[in-house]
C-alpha positions as CSV (number, residue, x, y, z in Angstrom):
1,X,0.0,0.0,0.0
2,X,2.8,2.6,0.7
3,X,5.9,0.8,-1.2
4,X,5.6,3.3,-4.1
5,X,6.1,6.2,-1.2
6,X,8.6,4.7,0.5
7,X,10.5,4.1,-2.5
8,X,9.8,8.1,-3.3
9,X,10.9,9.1,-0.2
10,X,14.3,6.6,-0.6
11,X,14.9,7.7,-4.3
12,X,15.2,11.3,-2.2
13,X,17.7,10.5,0.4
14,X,14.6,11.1,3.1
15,X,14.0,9.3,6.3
16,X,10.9,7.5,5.7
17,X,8.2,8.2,8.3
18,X,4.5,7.1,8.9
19,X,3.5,11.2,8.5
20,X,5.0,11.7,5.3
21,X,3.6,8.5,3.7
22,X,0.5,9.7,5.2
23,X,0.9,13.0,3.6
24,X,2.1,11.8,0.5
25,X,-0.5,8.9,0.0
26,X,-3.0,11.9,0.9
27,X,-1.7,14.3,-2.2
28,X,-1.2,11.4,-4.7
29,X,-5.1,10.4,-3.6
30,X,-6.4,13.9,-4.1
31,X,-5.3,16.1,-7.2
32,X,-7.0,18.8,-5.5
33,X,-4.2,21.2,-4.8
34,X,-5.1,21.0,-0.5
35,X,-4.1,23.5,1.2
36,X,-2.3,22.5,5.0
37,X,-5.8,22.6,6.6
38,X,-7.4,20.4,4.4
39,X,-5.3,17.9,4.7
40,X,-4.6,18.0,8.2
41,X,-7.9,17.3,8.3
42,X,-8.4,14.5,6.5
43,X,-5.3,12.9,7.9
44,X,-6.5,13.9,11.7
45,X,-9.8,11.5,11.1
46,X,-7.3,8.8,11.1
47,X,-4.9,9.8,13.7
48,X,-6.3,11.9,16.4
49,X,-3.1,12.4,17.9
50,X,-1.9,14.2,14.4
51,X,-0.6,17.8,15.1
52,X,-1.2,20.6,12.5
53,X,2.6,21.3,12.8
54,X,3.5,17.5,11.7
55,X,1.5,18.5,8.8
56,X,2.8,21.2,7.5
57,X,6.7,19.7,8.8
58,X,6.0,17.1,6.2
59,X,5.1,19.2,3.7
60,X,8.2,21.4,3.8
61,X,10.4,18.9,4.4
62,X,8.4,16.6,1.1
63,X,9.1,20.4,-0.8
64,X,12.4,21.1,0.0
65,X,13.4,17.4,-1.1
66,X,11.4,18.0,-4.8
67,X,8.6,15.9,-4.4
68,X,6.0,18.2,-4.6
69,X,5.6,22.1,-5.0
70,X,3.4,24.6,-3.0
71,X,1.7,27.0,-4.8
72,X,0.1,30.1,-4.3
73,X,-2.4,31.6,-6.6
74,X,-4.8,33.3,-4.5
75,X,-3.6,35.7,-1.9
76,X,-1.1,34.2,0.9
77,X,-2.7,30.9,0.4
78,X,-0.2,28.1,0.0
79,X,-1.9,24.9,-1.9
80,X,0.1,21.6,-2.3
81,X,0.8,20.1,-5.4
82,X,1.8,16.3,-6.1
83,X,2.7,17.4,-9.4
84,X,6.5,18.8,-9.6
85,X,6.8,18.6,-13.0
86,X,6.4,22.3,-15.1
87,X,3.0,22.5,-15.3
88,X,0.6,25.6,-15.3
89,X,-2.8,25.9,-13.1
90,X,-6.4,27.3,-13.3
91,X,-8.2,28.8,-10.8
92,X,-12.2,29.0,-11.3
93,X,-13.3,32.0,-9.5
94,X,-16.6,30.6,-8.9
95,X,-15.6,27.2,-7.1
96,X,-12.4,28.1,-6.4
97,X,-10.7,24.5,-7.5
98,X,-7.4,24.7,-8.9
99,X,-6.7,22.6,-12.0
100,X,-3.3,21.4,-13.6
101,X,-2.7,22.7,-17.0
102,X,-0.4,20.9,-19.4
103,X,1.1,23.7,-22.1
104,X,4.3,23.6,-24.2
105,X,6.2,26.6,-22.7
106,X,8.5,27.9,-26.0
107,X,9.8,30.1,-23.1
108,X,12.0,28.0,-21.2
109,X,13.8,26.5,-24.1
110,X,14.9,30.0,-25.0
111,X,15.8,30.9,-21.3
112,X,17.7,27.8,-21.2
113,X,19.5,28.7,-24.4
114,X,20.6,31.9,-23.0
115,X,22.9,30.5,-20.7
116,X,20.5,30.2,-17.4
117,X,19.2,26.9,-15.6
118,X,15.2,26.6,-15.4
119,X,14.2,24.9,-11.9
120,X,10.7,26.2,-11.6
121,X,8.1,27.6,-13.7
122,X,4.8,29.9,-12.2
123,X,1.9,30.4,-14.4
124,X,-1.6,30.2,-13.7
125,X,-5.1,31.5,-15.3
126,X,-7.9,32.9,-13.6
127,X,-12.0,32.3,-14.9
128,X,-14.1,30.0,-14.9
129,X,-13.8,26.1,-14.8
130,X,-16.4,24.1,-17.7
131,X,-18.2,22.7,-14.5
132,X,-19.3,26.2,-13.5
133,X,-20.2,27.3,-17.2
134,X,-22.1,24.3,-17.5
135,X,-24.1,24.8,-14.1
136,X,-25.0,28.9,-15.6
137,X,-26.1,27.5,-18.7
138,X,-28.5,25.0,-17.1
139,X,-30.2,27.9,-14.5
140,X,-31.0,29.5,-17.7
């Protein structure tokens, strides 16, 4: 059940821990973008004795190490990402989900062809997701 996040966590040099398998299983389960409460959350329902601060420990510590990113879109609002491959994101302003975006970025090659190192790419779009247009089209 965890040996694909225990081999993740190896294949990073990190000490493997119930918490971060926790956390990771949690982010690989749900694409959702979570932010520290929400998953905290989640995670507490199954282990009362949980701390927030083991939480959001994990998720640094999961960060620093490149397996996932934290994002921040909206505001101050840091949202977790099992994705750490480029990738862009869409926020619907009416639901507020975040969505990955997969676009060919001409941009880094050129960067990269100018003599510098691309480690991280931030881009994100702001409207509204199909689920939302298709809910106004049907009050209509």
């Amino acid at each position: 059940m965890f040996e694909k996040y225990v081999k993740i966590l190896k294949e990073h040099s990190m000490k493997v821990t119930p918490q971060r398998l926790e956390v990771l299983k949690y982010l690989d389960e749900h694409r959702t973008h979570p932010t520290v409460e929400i998953i905290y959350m989640a995670l507490k329902k199954k282990n009362p004795s949980l701390s927030k601060t083991t939480v959001y420990n994990a998720l640094e510590a999961l960060e620093k190490h490149g397996i996932i990113q934290s994002i921040t879109i909206s505001g101050n609002e840091h949202r977790y990402d099992f994705r750490n491959d480029i990738h862009h994101h869409f926020l619907c302003k009416k639901c507020g989900r975040i969505f990955d975006i997969d676009l060919d970025c001409p941009y880094i090659e050129k960067v990269s062809n100018s003599g510098f190192k691309v480690e991280e790419v931030h881009g994100y779009f702001k409207g509204i997701c199909k689920d939302c247009l298709e809910r106004e089209i049907n009050e209509f």
